[in-house]
LUMNU-565700 format. One record per residue: residue number from 1; y, z, x of N, C-alpha, C in turn; residue in three letters. Coordinates in pm, whole numbers, plus 32768, in hexadecimal, padded with zeros to 4 digits. Atoms other than C-alpha are relative to their C-alpha. Layout:
<recs>
+-----+------+------+------+------+------+------+------+------+------+-----+
:   n :   nY :   nZ :   nX :  caY :  caZ :  caX :   cY :   cZ :   cX : res :
+-----+------+------+------+------+------+------+------+------+------+-----+
: NUM :    Y :    Z :    X :    Y :    Z :    X :    Y :    Z :    X : Ala :
...
+-----+------+------+------+------+------+------+------+------+------+-----+
</recs>
This chain:
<recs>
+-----+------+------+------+------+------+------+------+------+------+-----+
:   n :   nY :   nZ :   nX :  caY :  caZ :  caX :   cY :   cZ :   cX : res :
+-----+------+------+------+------+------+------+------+------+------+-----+
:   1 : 7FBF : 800B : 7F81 : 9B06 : 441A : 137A : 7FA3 : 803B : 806A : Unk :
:   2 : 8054 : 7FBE : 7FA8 : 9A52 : 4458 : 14A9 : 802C : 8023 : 809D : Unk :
:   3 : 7F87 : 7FC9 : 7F82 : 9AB5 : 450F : 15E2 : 7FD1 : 7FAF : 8085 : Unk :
:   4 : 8001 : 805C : 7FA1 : 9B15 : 447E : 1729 : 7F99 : 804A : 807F : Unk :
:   5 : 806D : 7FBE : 7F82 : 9A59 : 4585 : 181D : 7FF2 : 80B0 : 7FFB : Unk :
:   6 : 8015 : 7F6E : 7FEF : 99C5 : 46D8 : 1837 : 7FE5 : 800D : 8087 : Unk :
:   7 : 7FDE : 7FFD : 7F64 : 99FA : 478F : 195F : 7FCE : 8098 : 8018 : Unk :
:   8 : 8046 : 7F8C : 801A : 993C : 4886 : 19E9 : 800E : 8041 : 80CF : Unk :
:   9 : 7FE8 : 8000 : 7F8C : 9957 : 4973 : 1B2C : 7F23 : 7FD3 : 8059 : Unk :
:  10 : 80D8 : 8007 : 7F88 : 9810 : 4929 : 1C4D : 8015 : 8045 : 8074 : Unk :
:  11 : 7FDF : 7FE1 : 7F8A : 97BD : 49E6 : 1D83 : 7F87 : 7FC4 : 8058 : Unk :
:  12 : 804C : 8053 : 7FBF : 96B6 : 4902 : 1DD2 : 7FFA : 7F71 : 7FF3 : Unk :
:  13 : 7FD5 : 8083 : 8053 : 974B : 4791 : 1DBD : 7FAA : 7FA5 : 8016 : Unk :
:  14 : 8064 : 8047 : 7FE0 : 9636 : 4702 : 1E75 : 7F9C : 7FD7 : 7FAA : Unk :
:  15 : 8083 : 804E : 807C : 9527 : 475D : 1D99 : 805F : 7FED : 7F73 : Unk :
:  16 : 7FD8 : 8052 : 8078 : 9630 : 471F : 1C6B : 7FE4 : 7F49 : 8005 : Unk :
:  17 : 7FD4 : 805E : 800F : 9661 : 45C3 : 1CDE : 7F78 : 7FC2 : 8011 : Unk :
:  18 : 8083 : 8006 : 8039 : 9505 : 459C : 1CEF : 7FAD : 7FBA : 7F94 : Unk :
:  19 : 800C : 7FFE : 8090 : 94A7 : 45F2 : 1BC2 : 805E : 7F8C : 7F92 : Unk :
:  20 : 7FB0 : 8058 : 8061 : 95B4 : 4549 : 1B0B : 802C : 7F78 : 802C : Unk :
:  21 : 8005 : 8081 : 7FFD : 95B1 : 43F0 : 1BA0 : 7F6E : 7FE6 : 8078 : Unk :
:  22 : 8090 : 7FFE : 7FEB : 9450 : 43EE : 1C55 : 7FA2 : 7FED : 7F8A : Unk :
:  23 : 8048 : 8018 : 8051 : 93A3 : 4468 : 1B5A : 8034 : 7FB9 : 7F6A : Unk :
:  24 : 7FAE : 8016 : 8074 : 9483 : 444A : 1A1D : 8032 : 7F75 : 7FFC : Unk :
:  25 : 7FDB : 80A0 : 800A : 94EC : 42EF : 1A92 : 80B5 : 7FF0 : 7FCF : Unk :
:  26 : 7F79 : 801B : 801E : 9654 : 432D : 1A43 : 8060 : 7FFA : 805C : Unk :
:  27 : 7FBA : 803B : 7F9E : 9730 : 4276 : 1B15 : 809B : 804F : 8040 : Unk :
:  28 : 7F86 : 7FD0 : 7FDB : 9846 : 4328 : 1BE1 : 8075 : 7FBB : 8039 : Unk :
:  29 : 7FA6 : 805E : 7FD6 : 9984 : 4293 : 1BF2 : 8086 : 802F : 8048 : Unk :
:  30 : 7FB2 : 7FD6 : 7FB5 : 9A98 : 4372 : 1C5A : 7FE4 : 8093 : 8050 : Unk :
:  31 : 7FFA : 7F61 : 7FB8 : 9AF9 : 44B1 : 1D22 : 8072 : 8006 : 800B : Unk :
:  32 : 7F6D : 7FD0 : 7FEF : 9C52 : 4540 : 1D0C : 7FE0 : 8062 : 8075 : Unk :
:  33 : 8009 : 7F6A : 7F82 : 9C7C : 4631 : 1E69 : 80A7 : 803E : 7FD9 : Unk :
:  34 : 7F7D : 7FE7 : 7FEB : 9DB6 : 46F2 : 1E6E : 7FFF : 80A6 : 7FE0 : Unk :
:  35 : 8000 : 7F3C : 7FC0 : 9E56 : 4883 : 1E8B : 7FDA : 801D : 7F42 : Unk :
:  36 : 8027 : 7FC3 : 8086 : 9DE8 : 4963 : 1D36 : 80A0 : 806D : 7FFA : Unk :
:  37 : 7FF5 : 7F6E : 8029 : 9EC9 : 4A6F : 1C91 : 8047 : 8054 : 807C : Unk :
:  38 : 8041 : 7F4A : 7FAC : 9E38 : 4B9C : 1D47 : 801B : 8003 : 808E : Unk :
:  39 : 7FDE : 8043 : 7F5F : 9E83 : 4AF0 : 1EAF : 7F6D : 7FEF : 800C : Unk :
:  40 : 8070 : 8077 : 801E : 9D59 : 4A48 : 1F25 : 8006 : 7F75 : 7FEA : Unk :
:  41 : 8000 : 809D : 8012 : 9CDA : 48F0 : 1EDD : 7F6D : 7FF3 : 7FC1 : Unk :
:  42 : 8078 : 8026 : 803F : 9BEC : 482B : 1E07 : 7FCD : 7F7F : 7FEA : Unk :
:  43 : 8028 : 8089 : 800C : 9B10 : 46F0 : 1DB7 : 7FFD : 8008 : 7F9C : Unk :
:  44 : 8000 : 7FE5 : 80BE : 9B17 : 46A3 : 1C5A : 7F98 : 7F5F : 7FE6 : Unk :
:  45 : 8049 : 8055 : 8024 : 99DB : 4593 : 1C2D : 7FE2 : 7FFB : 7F7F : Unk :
:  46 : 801A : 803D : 8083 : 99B9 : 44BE : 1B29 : 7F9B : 7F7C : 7FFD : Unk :
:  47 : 8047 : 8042 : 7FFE : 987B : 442D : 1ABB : 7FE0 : 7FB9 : 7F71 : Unk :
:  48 : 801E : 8047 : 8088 : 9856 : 4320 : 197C : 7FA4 : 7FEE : 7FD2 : Unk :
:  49 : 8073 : 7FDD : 8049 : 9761 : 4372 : 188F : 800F : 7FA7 : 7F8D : Unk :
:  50 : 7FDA : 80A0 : 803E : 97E4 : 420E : 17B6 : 8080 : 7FF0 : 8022 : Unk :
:  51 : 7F78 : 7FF8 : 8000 : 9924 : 4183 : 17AE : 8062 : 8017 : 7FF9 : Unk :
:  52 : 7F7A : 7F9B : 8000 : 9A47 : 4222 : 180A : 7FD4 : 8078 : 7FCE : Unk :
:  53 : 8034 : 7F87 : 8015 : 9978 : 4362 : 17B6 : 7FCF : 8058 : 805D : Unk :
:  54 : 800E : 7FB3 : 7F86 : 994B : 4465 : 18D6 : 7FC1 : 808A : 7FEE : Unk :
:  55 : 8024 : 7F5C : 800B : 988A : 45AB : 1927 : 804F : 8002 : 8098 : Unk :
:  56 : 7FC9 : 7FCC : 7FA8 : 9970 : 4635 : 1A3A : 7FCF : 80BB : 8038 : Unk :
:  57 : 8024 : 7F7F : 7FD3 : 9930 : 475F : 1B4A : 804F : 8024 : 805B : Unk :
:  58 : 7FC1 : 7F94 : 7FA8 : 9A17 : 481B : 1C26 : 7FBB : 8032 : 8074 : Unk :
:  59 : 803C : 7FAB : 7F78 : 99AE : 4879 : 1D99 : 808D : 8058 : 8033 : Unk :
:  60 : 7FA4 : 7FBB : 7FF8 : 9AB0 : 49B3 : 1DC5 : 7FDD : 8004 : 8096 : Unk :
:  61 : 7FC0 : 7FAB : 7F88 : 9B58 : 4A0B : 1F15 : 803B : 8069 : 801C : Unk :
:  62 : 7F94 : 7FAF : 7FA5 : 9BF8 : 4B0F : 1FD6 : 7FE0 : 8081 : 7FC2 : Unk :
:  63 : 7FEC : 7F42 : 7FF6 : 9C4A : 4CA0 : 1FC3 : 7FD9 : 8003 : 7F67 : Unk :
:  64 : 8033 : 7FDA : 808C : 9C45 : 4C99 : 1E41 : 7F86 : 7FE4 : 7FC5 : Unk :
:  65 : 8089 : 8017 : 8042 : 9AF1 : 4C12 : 1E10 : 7FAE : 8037 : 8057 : Unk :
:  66 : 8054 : 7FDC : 7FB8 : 9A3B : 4C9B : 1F15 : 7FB2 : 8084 : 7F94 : Unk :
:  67 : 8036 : 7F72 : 8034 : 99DD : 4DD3 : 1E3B : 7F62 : 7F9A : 7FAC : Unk :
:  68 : 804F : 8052 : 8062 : 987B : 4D62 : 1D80 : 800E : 7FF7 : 7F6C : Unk :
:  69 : 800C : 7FF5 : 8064 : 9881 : 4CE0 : 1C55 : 7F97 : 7F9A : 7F88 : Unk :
:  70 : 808D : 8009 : 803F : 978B : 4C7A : 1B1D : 8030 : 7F42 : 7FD1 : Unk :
:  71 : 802D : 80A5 : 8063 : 975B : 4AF1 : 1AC4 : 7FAC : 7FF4 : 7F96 : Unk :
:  72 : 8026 : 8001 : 8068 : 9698 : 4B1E : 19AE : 8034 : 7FF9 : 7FA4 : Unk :
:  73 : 7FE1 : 7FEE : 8083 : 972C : 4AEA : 1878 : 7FE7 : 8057 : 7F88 : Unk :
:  74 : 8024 : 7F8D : 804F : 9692 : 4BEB : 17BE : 7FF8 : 806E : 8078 : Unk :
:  75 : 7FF8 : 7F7B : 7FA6 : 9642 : 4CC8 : 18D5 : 807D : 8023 : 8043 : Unk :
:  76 : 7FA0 : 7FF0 : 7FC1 : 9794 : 4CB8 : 194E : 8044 : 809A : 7FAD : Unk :
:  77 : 7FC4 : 7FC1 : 805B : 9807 : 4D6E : 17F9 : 7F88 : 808C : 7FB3 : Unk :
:  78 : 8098 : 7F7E : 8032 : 96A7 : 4E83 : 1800 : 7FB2 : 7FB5 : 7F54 : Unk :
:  79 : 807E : 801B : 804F : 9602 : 4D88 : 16F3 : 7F69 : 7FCD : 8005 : Unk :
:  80 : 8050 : 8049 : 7FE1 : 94CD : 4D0F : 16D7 : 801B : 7F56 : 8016 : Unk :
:  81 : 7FEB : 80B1 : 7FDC : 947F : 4B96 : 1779 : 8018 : 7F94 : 7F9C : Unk :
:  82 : 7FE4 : 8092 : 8066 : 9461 : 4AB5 : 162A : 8080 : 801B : 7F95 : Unk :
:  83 : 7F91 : 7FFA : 8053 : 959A : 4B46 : 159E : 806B : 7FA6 : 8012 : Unk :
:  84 : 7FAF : 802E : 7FC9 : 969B : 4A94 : 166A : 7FF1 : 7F8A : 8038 : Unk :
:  85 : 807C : 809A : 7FA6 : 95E3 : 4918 : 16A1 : 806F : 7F95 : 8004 : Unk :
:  86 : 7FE9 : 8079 : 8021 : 963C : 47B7 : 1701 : 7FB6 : 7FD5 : 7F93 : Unk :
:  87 : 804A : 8095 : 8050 : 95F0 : 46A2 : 15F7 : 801E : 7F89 : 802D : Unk :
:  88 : 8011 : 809B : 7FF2 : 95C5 : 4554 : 1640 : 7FC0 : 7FBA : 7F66 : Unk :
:  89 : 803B : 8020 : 806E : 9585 : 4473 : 1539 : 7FA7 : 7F8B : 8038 : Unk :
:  90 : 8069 : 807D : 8007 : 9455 : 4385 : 1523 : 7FC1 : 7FE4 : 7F8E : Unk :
:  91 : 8027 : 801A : 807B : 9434 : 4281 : 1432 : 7F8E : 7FDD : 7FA1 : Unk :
:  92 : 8083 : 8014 : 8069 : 92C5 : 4261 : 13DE : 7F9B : 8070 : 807A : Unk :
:  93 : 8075 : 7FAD : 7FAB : 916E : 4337 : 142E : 7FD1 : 7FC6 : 806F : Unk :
:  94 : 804B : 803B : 7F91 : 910E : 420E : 152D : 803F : 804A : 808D : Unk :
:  95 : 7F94 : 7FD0 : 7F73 : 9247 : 4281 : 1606 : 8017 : 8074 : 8003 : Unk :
:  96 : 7FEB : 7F5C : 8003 : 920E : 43F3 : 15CB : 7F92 : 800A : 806C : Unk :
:  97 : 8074 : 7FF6 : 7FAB : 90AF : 43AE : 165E : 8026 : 7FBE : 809F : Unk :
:  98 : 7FAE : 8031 : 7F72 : 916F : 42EE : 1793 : 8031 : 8055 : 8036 : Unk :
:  99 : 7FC2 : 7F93 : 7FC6 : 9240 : 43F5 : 17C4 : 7F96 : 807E : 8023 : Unk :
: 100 : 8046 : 7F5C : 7FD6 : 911C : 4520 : 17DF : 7FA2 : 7FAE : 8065 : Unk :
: 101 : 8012 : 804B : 7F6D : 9087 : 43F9 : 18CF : 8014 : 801C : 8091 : Unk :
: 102 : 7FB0 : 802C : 7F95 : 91A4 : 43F6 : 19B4 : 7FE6 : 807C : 803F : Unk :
: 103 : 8026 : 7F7A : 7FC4 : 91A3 : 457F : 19B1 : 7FA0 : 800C : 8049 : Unk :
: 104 : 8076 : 7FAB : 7F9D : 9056 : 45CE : 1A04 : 7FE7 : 7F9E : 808B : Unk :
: 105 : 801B : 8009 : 7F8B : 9039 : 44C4 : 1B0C : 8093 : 7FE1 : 805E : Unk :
: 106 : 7F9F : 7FB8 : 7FA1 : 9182 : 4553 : 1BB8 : 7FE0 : 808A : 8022 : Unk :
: 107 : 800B : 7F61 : 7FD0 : 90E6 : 46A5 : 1BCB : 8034 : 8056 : 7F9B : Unk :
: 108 : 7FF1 : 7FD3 : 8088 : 9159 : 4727 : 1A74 : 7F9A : 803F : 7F97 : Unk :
: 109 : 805B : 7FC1 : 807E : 9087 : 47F9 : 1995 : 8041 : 7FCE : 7F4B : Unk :
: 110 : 7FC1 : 8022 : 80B4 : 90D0 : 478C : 17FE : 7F9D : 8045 : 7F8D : Unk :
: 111 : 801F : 7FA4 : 8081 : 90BD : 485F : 16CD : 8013 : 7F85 : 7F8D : Unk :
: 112 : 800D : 8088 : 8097 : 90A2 : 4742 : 1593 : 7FF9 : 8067 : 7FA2 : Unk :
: 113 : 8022 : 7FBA : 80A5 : 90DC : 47F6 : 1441 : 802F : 7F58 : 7FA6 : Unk :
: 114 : 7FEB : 8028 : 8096 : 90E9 : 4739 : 12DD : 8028 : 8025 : 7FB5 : Unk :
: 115 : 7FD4 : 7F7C : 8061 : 91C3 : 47E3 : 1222 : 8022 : 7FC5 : 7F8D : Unk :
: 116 : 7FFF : 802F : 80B2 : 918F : 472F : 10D4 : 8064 : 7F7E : 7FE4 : Unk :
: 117 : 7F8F : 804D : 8033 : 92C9 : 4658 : 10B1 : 8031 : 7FCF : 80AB : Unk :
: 118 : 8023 : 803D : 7FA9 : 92BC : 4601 : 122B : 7FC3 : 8033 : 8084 : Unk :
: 119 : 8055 : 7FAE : 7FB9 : 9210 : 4624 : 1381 : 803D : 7FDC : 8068 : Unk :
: 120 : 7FC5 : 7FEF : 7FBF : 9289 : 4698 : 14A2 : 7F9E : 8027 : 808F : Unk :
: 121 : 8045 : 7FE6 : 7F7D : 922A : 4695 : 1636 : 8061 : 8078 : 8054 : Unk :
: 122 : 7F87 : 7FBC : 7FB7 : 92BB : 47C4 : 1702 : 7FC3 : 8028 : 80A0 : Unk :
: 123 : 801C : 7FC7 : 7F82 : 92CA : 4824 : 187A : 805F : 8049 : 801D : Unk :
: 124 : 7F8A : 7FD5 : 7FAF : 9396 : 48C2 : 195E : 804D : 7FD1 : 8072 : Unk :
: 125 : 7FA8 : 806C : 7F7D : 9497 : 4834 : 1A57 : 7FE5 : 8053 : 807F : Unk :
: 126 : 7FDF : 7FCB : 7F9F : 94FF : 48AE : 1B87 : 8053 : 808E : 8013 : Unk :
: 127 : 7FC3 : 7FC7 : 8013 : 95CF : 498F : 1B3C : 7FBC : 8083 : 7FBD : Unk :
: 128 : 8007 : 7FA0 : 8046 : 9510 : 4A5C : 1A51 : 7FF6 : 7FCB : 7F63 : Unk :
: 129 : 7FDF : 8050 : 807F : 958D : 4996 : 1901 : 7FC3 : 7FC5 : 7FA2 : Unk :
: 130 : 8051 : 8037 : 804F : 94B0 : 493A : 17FD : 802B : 7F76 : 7FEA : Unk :
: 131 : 7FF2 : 8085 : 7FEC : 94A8 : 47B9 : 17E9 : 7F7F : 7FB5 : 7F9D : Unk :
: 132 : 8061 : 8038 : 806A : 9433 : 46E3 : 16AE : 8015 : 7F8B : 7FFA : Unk :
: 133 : 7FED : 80A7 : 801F : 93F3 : 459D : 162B : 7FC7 : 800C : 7F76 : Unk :
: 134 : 8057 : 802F : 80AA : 93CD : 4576 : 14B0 : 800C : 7FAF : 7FA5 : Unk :
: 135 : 7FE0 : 8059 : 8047 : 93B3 : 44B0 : 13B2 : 7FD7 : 800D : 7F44 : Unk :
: 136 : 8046 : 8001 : 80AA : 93C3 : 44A5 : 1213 : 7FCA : 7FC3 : 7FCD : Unk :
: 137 : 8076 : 803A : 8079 : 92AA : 4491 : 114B : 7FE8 : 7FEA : 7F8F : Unk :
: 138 : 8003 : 7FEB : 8095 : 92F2 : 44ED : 0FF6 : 8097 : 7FC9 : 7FEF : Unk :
: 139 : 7F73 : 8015 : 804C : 9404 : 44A6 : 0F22 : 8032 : 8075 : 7FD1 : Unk :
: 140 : 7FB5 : 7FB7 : 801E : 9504 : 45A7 : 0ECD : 8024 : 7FF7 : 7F4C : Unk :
: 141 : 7FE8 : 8038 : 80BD : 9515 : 45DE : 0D2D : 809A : 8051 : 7FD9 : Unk :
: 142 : 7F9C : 7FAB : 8048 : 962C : 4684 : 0C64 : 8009 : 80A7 : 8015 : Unk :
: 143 : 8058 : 7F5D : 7FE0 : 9551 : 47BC : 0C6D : 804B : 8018 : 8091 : Unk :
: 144 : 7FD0 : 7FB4 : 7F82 : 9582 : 47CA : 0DC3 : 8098 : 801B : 803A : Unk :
: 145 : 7F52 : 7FE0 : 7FF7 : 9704 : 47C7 : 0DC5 : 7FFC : 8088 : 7FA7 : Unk :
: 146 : 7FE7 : 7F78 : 8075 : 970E : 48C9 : 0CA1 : 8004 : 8067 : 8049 : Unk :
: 147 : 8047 : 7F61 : 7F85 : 961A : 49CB : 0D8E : 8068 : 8008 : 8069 : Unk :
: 148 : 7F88 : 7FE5 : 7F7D : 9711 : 498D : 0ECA : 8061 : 8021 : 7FD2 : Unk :
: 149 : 7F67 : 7F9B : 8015 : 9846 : 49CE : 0E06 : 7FE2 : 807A : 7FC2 : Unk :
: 150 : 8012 : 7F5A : 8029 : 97BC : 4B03 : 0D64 : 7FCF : 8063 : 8075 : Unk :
: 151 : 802B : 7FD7 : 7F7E : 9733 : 4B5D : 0EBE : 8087 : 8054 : 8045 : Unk :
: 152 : 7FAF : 7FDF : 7F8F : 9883 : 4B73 : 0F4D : 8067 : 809D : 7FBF : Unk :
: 153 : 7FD9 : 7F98 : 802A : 98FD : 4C74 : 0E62 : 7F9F : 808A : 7FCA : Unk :
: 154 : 8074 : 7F6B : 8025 : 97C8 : 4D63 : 0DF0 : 7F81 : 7FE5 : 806A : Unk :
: 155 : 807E : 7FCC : 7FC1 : 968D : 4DCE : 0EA0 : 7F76 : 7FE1 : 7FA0 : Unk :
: 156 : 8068 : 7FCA : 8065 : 95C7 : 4DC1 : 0D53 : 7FCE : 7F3F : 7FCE : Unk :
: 157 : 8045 : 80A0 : 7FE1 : 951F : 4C41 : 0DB8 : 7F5A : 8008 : 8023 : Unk :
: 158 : 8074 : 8034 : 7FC9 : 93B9 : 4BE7 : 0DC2 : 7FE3 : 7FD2 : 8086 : Unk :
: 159 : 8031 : 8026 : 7F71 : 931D : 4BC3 : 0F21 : 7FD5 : 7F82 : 800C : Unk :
: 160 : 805D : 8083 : 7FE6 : 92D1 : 4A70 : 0F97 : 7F70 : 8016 : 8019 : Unk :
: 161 : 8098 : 8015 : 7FB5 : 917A : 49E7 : 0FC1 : 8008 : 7FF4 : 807F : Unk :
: 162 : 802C : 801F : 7F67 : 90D1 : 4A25 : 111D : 7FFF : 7F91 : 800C : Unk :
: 163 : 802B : 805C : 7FB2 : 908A : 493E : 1207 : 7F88 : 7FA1 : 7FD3 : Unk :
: 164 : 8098 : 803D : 800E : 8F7F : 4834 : 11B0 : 7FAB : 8019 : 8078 : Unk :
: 165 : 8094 : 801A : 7F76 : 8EED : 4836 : 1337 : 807E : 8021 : 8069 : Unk :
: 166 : 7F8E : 7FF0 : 7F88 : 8F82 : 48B8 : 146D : 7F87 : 8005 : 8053 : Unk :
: 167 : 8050 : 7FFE : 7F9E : 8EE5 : 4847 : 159E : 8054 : 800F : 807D : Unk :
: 168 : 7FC4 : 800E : 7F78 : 8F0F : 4882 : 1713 : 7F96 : 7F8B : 8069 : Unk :
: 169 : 801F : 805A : 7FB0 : 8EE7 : 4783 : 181E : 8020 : 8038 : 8075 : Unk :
: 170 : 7FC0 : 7FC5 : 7FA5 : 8EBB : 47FA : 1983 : 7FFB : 7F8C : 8074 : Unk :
: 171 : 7FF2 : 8085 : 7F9F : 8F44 : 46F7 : 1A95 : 7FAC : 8036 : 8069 : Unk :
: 172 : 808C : 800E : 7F7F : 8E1A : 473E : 1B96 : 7FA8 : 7FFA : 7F98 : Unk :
: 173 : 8090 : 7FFD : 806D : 8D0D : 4706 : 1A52 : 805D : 7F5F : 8012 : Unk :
: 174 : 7FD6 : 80AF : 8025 : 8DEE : 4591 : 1A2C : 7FE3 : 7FBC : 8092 : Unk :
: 175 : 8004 : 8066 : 7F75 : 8DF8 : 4550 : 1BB1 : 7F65 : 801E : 8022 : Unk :
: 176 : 80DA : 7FF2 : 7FE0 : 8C5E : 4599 : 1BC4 : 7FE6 : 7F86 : 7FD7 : Unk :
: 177 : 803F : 8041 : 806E : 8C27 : 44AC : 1AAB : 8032 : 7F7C : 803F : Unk :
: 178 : 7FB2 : 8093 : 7FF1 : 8D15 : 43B9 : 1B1B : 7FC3 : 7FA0 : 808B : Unk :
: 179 : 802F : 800E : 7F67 : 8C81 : 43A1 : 1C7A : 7F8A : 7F6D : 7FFB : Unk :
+-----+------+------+------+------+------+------+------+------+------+-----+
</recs>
């Protein structure tokens, strides 16, 4: 089953909307306005990332939001940045390499790891938010069910293999080249 929209707060909707249908290419189709709660008022944008599938963002109003607060997803909650990420899925390496494309020539820096069983592109949004695109490489065996359900009850699990390759891409080294 797959969900209808994640929803996230922004205090910068500009460069969200940007980012997420500029660069990201994902088409925005609604905006709910109306009072919150807390008193106040809010926009509630919704942008389709496939069909009938939505990343949604919140532009808060009034007395109760004025205080600052953290958009980060991890930093919101004092973790580090790649704890708390978007995924996106992409279904082959051609359209992983499209996607770290689009990034770097929107102004996007991209981190590319290989992490054995698949490979993954990450940036950061607007917000703060770690933001991926990956896709599977390997096949999943028996083994690897066994390890995850013994994972979820003991500590006493073999460490995955590193990374095959982690590279960074910096979007002013792509817009030189590209020129």
């Amino acid at each position: 089953m797959g969900y209808h929209h994640l929803a996230l707060a922004t205090r910068d909707m500009k460069a969200i909307d940007h980012f997420y249908r500029e660069v990201m290419g994902f088409d925005l189709k609604k905006v709910e306005v109306g009072p919150t709660p807390q008193g106040g008022w809010a926009k509630h944008f919704f942008y389709e990332i496939e069909p009938d599938r939505f990343i949604a963002f919140w532009e808060l109003h009034g007395p109760a939001f004025e205080k600052p607060f953290e958009t980060g997803l991890s930093k919101a909650v004092g973790l580090p940045e790649w704890v708390n990420h978007i995924s996106f899925y992409s279904p082959t390496e051609d359209h992983l390499r499209e996607k770290r494309e689009m990034w770097l020539s929107g102004g996007f820096d991209v981190m590319e790891i290989d992490h054995t069983w698949c490979k993954s592109i990450y940036t950061r949004d607007p917000n703060g938010t770690m933001v991926e695109y990956c896709v599977t490489t390997g096949q999943f065996t028996a083994e690897d069910r066994e390890i995850a359900i013994k994972a979820v009850t003991s500590d006493d699990v073999q460490q995955s293999r590193p990374p095959k390759s982690i590279q960074m891409f910096k979007a002013k080294d792509f817009r030189r080249a590209a020129v």
